[in-house]
OpenMM code with the backbone's topology and positions (N, CA, C; nanometers):
from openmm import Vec3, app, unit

residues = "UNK UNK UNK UNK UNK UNK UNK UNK UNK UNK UNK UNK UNK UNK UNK UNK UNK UNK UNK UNK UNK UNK UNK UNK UNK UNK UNK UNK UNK UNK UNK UNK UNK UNK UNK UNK UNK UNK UNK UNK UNK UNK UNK UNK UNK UNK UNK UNK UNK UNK UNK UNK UNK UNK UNK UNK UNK UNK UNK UNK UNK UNK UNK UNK UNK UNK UNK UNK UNK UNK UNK UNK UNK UNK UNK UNK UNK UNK UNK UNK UNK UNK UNK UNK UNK UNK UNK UNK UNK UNK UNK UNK UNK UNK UNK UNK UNK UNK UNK UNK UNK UNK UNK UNK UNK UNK UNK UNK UNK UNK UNK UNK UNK UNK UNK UNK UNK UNK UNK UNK UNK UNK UNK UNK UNK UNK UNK UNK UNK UNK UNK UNK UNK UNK UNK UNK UNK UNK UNK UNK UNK UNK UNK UNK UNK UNK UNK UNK UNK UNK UNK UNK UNK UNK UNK UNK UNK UNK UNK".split()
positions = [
    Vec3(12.3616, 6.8289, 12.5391),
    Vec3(12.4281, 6.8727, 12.4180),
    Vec3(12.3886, 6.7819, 12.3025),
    Vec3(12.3492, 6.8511, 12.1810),
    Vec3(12.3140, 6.7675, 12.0791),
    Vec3(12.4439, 6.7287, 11.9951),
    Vec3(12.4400, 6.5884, 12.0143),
    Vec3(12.5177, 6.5055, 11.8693),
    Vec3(12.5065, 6.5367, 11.7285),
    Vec3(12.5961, 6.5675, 11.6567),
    Vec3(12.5893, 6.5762, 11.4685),
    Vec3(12.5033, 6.4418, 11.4791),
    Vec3(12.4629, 6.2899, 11.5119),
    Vec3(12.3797, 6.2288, 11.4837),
    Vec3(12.2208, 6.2411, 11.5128),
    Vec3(12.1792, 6.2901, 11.6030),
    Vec3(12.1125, 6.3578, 11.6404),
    Vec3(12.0460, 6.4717, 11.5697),
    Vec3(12.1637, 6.5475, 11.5372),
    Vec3(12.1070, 6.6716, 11.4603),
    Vec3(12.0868, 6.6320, 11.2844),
    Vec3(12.1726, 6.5640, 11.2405),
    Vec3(12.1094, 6.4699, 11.1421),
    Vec3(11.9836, 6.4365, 11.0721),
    Vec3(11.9446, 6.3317, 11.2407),
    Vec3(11.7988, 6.2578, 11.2657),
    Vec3(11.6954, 6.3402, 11.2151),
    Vec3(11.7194, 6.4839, 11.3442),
    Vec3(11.6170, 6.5751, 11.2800),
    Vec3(11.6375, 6.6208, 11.1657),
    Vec3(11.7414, 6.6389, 11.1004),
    Vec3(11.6859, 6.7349, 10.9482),
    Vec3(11.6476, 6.6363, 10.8719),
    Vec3(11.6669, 6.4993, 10.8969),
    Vec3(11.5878, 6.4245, 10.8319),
    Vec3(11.4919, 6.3929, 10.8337),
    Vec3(11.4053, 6.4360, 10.9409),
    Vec3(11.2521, 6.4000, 10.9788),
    Vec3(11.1848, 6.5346, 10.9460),
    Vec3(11.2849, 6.6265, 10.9444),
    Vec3(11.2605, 6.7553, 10.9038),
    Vec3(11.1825, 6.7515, 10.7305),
    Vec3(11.3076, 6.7359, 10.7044),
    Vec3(11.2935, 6.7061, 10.5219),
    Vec3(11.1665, 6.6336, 10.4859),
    Vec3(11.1429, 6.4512, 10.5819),
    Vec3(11.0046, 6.3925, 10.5579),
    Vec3(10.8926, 6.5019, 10.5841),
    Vec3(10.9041, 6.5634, 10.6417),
    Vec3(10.7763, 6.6603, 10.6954),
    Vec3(10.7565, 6.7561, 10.5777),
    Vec3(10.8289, 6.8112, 10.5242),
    Vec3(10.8815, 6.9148, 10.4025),
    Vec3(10.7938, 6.8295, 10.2849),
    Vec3(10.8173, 6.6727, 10.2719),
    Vec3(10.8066, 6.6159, 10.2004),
    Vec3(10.6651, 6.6196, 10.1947),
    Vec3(10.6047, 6.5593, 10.3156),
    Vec3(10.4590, 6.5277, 10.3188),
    Vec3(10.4138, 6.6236, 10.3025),
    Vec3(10.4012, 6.7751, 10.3396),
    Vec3(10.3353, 6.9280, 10.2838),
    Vec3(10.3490, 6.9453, 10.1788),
    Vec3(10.4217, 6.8828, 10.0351),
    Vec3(10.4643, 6.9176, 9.9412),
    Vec3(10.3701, 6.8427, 9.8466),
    Vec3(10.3329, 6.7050, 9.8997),
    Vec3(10.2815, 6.6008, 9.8175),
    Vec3(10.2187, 6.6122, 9.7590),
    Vec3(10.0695, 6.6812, 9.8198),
    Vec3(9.9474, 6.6951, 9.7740),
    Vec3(9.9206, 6.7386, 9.6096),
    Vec3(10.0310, 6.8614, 9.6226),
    Vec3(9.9899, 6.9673, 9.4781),
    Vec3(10.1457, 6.9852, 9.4397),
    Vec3(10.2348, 6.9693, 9.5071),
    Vec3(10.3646, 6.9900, 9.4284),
    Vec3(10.4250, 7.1142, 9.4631),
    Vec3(10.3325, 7.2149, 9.5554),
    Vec3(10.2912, 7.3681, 9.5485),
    Vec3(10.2811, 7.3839, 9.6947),
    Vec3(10.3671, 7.4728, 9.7703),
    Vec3(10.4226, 7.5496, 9.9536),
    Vec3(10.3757, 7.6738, 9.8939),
    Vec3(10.2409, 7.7817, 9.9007),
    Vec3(10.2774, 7.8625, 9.9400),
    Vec3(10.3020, 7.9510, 10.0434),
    Vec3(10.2717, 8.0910, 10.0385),
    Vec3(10.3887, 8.1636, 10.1592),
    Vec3(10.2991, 8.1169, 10.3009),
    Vec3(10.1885, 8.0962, 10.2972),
    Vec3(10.1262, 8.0258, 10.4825),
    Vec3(10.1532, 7.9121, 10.4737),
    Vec3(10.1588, 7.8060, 10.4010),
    Vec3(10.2386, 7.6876, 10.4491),
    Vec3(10.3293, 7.6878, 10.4120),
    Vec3(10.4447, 7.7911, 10.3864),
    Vec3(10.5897, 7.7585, 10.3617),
    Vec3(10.6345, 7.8315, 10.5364),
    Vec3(10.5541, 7.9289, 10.6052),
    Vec3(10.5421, 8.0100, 10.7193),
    Vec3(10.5180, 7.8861, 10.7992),
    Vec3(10.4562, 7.7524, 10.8348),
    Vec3(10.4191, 7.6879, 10.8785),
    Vec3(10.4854, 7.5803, 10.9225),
    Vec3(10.5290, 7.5862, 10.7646),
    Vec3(10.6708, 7.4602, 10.8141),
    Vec3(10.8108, 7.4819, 10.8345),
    Vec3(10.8145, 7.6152, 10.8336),
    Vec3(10.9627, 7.6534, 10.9110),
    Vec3(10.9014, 7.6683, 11.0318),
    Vec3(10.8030, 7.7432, 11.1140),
    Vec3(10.8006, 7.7423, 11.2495),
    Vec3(10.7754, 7.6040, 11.2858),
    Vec3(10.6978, 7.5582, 11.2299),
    Vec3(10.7692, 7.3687, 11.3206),
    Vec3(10.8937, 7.3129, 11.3038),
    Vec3(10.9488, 7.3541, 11.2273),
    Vec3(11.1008, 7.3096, 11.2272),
    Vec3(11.1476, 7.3395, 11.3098),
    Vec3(11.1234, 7.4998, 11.3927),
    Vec3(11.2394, 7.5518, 11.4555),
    Vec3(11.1478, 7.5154, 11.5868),
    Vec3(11.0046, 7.4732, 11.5818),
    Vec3(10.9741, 7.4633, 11.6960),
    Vec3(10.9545, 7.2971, 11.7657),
    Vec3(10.9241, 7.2661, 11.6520),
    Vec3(10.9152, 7.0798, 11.6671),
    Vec3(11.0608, 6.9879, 11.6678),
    Vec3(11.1539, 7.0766, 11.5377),
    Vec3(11.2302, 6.9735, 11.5089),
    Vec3(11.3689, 7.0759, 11.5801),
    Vec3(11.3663, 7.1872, 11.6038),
    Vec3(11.4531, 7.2403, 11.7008),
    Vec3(11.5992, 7.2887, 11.5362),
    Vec3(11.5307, 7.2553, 11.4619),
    Vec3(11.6120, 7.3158, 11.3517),
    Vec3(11.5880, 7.5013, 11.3368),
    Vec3(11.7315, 7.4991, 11.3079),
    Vec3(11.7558, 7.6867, 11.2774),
    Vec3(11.6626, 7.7259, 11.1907),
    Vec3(11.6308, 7.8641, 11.1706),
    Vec3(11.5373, 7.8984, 11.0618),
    Vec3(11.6218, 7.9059, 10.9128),
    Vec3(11.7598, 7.9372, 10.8891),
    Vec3(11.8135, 7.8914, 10.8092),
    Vec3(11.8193, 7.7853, 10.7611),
    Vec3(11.8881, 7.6848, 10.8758),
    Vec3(11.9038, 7.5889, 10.7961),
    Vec3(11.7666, 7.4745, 10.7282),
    Vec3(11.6278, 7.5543, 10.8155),
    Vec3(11.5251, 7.5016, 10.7707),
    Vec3(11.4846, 7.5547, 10.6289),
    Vec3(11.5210, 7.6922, 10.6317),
    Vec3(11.5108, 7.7245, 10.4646),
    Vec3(11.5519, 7.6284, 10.3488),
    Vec3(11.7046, 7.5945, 10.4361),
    Vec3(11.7993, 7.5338, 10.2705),
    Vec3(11.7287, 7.3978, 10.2477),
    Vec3(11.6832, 7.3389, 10.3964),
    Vec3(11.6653, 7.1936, 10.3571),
    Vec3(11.4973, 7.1917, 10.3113),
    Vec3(11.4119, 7.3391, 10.3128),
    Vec3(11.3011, 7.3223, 10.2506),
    Vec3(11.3084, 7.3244, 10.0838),
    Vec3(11.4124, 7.4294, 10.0197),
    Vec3(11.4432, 7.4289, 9.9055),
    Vec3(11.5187, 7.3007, 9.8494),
    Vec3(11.6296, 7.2273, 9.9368),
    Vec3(11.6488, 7.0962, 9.8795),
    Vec3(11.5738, 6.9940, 9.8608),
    Vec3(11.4481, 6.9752, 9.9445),
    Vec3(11.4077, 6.9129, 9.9253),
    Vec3(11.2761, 6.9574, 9.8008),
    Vec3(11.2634, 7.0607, 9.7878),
    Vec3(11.1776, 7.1242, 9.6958),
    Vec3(11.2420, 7.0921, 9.5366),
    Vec3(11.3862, 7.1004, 9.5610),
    Vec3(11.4387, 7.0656, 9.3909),
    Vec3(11.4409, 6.9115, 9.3723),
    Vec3(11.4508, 6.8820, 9.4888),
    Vec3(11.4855, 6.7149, 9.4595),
    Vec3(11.3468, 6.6506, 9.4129),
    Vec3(11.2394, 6.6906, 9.4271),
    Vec3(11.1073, 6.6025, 9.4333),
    Vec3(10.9952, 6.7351, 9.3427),
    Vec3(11.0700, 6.8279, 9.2898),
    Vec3(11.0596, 6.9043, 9.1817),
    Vec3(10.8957, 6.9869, 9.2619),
    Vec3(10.8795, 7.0223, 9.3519),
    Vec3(10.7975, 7.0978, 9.4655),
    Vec3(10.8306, 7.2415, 9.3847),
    Vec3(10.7064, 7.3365, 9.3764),
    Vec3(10.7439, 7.4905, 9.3760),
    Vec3(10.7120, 7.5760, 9.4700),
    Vec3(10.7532, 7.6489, 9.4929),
    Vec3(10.7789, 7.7273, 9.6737),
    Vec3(10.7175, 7.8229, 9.5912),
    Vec3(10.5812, 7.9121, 9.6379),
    Vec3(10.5515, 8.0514, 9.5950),
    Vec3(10.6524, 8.1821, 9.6014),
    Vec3(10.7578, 8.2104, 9.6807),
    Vec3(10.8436, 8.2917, 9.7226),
    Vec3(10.9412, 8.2451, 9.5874),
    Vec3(10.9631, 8.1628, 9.5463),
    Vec3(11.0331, 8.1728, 9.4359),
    Vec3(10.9681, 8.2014, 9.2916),
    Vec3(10.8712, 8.1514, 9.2608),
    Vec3(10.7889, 8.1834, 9.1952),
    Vec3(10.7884, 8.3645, 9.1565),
    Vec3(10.7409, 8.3878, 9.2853),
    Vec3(10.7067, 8.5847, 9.2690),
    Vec3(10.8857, 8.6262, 9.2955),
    Vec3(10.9782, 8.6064, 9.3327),
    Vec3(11.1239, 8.6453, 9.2744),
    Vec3(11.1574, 8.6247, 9.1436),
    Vec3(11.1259, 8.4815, 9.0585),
    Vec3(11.1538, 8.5271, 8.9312),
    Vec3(11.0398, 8.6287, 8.8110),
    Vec3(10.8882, 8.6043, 8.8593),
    Vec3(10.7922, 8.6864, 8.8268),
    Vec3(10.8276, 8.8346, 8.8198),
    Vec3(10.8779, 8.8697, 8.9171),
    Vec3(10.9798, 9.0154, 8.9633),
    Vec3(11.0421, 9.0739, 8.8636),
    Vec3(11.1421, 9.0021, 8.8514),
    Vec3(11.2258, 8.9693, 8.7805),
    Vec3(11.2074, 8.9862, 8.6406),
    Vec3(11.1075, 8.8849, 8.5665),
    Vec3(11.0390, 8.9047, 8.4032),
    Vec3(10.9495, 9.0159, 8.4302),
    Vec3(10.9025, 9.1168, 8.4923),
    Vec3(10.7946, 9.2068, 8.5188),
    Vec3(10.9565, 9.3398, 8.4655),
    Vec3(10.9851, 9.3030, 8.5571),
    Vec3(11.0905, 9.4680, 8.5642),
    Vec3(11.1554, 9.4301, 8.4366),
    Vec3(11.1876, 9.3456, 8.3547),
    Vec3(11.2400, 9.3462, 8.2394),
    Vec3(11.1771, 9.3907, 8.1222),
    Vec3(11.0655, 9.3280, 8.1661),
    Vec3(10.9242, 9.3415, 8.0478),
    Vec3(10.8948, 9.5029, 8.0681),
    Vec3(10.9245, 9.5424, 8.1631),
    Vec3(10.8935, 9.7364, 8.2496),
    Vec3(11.0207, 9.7860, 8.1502),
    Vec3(11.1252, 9.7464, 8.1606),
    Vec3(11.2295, 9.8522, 8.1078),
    Vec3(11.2822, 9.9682, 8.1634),
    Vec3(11.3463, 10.0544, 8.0516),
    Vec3(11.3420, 10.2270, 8.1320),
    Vec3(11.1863, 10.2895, 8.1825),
    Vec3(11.0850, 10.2107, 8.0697),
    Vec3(11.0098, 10.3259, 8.0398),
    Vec3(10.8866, 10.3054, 8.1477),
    Vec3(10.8885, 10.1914, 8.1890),
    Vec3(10.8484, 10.1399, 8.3330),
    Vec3(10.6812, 10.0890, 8.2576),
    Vec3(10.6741, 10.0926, 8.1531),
    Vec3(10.4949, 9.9929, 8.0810),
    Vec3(10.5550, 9.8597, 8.0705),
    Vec3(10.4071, 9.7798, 8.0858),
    Vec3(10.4107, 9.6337, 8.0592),
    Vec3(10.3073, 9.6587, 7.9584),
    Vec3(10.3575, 9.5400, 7.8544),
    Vec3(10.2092, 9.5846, 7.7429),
    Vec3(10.0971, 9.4412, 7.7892),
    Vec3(10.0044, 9.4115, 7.7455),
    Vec3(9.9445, 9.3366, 7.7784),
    Vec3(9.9531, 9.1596, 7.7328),
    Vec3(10.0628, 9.2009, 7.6082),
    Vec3(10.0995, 9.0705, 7.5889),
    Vec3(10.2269, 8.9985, 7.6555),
    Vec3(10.3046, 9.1205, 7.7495),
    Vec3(10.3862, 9.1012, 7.8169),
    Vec3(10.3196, 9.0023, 7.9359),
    Vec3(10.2291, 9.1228, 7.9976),
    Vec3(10.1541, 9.0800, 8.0878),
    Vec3(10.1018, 8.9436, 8.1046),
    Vec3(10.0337, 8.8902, 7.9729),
    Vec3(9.9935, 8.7448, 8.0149),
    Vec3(10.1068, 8.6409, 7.9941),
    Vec3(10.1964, 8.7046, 7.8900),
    Vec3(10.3176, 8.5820, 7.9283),
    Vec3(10.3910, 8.5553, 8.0972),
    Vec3(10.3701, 8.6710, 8.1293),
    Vec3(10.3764, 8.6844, 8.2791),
    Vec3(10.2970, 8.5561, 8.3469),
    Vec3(10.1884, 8.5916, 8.3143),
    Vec3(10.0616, 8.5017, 8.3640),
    Vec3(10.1209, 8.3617, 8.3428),
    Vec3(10.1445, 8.3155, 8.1906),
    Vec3(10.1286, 8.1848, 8.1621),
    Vec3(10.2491, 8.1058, 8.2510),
    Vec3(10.3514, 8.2200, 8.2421),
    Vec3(10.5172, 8.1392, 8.3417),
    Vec3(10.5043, 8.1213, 8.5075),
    Vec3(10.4009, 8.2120, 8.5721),
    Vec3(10.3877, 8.2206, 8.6971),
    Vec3(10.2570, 8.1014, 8.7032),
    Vec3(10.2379, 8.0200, 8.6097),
    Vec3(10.0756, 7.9280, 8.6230),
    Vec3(10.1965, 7.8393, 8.5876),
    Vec3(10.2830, 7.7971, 8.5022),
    Vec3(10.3796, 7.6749, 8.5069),
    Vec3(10.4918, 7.6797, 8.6263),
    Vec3(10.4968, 7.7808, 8.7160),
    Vec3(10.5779, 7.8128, 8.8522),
    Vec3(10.5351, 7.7341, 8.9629),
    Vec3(10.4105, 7.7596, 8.9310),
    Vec3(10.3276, 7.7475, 9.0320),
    Vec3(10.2643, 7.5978, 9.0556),
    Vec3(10.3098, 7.5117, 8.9058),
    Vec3(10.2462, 7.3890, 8.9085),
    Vec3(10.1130, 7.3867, 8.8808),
    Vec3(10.0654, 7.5060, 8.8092),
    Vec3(9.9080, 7.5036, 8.7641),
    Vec3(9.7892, 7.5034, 8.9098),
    Vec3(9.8833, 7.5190, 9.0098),
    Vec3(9.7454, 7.5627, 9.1432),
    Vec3(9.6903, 7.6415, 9.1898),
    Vec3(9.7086, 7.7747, 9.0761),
    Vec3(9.7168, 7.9191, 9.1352),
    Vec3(9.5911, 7.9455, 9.0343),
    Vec3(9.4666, 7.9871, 9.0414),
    Vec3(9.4316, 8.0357, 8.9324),
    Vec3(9.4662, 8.0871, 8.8668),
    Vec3(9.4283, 8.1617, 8.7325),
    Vec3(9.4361, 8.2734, 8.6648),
    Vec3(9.4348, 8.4241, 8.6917),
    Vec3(9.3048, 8.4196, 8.7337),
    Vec3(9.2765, 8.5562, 8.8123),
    Vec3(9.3130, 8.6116, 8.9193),
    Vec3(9.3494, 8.4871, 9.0450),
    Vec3(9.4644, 8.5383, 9.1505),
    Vec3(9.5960, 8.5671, 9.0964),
    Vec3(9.7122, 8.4891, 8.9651),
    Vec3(9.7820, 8.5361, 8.9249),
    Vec3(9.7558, 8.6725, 8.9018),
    Vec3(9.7248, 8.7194, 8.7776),
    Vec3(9.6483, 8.8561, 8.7644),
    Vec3(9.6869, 8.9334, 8.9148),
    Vec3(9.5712, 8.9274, 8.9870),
    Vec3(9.6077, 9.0233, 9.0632),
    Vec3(9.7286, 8.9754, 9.1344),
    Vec3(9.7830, 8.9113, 9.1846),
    Vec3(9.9222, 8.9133, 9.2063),
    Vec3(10.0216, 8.9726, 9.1403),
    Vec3(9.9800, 8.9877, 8.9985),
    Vec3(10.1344, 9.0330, 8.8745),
    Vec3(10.0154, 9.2046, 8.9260),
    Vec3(9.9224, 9.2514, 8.9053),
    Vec3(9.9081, 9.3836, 8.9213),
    Vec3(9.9477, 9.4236, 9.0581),
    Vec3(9.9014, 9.3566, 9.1843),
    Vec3(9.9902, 9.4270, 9.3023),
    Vec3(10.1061, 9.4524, 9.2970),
    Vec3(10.1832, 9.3606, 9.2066),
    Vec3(10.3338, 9.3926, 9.1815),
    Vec3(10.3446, 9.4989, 9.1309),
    Vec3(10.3207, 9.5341, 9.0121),
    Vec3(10.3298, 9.6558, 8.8784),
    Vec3(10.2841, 9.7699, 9.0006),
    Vec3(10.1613, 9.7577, 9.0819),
    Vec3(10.1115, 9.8447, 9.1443),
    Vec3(10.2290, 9.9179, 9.2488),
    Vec3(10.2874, 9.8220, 9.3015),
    Vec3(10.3761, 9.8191, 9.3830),
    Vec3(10.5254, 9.9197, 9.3531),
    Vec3(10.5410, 9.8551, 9.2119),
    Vec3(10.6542, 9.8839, 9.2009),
    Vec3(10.6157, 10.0143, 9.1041),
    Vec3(10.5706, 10.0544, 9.1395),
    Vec3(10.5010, 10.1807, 9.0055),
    Vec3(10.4901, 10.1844, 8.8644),
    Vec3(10.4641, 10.0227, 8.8182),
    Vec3(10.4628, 10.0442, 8.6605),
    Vec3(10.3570, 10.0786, 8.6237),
    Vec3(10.3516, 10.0594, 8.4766),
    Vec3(10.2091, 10.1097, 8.4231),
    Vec3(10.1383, 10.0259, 8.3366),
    Vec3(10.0107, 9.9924, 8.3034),
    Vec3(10.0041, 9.9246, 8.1856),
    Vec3(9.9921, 9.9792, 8.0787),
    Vec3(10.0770, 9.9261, 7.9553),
    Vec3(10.0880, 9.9818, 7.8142),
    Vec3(9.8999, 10.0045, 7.7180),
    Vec3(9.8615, 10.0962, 7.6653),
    Vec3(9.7502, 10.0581, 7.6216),
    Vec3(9.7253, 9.9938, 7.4747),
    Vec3(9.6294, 9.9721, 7.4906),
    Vec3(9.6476, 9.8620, 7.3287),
    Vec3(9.4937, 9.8392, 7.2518),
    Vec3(9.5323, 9.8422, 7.1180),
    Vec3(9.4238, 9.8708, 7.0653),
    Vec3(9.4820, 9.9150, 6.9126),
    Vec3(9.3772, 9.9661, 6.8215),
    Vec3(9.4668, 10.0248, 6.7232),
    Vec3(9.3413, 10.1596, 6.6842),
    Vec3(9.2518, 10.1411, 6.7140),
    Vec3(9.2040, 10.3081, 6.6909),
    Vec3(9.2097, 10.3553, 6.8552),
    Vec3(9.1437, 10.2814, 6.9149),
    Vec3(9.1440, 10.3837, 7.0610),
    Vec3(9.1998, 10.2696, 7.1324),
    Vec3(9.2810, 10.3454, 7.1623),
    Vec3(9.4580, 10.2745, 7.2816),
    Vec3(9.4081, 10.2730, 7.4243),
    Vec3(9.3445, 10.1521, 7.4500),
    Vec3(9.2643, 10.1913, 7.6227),
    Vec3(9.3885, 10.0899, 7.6957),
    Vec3(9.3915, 10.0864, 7.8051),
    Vec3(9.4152, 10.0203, 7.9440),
    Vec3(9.2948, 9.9514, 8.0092),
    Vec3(9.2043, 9.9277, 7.9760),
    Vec3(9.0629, 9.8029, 7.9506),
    Vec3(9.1154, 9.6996, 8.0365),
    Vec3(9.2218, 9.6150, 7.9642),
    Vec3(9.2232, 9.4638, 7.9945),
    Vec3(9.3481, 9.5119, 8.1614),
    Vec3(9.3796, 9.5922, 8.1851),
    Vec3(9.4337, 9.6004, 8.3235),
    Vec3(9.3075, 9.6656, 8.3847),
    Vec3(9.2398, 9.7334, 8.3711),
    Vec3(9.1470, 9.7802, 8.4778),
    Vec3(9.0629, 9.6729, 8.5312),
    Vec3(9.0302, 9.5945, 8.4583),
    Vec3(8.9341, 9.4846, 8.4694),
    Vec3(8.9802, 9.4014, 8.5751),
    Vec3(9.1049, 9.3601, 8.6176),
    Vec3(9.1639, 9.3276, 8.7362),
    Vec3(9.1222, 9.3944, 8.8528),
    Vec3(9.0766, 9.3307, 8.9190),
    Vec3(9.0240, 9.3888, 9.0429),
    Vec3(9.1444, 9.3854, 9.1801),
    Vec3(9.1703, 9.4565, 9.2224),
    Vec3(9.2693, 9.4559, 9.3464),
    Vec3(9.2072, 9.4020, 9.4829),
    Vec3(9.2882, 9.3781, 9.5683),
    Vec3(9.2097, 9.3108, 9.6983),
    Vec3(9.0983, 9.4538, 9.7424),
    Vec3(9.2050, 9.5471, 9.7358),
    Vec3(9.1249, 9.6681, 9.8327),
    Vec3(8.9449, 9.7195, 9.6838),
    Vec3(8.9836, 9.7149, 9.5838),
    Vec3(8.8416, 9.7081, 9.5229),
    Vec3(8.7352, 9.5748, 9.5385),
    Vec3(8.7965, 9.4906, 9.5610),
    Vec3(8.7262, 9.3469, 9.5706),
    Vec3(8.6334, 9.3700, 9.7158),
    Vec3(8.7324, 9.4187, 9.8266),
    Vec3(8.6869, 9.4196, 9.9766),
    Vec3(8.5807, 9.5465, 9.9826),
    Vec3(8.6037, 9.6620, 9.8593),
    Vec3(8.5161, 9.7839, 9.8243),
    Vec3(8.3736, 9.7409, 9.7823),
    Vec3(8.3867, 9.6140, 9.6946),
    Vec3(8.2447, 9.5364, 9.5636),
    Vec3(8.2037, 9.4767, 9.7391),
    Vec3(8.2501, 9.3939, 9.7604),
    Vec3(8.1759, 9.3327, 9.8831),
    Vec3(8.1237, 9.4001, 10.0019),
    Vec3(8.1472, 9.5011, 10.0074),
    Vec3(8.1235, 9.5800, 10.1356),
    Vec3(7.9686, 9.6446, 10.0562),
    Vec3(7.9575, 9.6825, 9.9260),
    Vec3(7.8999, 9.7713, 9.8708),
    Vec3(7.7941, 9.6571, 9.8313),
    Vec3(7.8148, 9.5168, 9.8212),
    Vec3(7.6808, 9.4281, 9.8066),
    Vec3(7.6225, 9.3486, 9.9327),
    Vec3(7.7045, 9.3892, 10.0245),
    Vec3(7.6442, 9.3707, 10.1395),
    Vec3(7.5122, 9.4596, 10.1856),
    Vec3(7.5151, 9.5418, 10.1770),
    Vec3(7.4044, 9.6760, 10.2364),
    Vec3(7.2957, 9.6305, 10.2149),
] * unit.nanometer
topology = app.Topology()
chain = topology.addChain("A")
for resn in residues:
    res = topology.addResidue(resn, chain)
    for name in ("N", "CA", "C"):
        topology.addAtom(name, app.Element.getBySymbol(name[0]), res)
């Protein structure tokens, strides 16, 4: 039977471990945030809950950004910036960009943001607003390439 001292020990060796994955860049995302809860629950015998809370405490305390929080508040400014009418205009869009690159601690490129904020919009069925002032194109969203066109360009320069 485990002791509250004991169980302690580990969330505290837990937390150092949390700590040391965090160091490098400041920045867990979702495969090493996947990584260090299954050693928690498998190394340090901690719950998957309570490995959550003590990954986020220790994430605020030592000012760490977790990608999963990041794309919840991204969500979040996307569907606001969407509205009723469900468009993002493009200046929406890169303010998007610039808050999910200070989320992120500046480790995310640009262009993976990008397509991250379009799988979203894609996802959630928005649209992009067009912009321009004689001819109103959707240009600067097409130009984003999606995984499944990216895996399309590579397959097609392979041959």
């Amino acid at each position: 039977m485990a002791t509250p001292e004991r169980d302690e020990a580990r969330k505290k060796r837990f937390g150092e471990f949390v700590k040391a994955h965090g160091f490098d860049d400041g920045f867990i995302d979702r495969d090493e945030e996947k990584r260090i809860l299954q050693e928690g629950v498998a190394r340090f015998g901690i719950g998957f809950t309570d490995g959550q809370a003590i990954m986020l405490g220790v994430a605020s305390a030592f000012d760490y950004a977790i990608e999963r929080n990041a794309d919840i508040h991204i969500r979040e400014l996307l569907a606001h910036y969407a509205g009723r009418s469900g468009r993002i205009s493009r200046s929406d869009f890169y303010d998007c960009v610039a808050v999910y690159k200070v989320l992120s601690k500046g480790t995310v490129s640009d262009y993976d943001i990008k397509r991250q904020l379009k799988a979203i919009m894609e996802e959630k069925g928005w649209r992009p607003r067009p912009t321009g002032m004689l001819l109103r194109t959707r240009r600067w969203y097409r130009e984003i390439k999606s995984d499944a066109e990216l895996a399309q360009l590579r397959a097609l320069t392979q041959i």
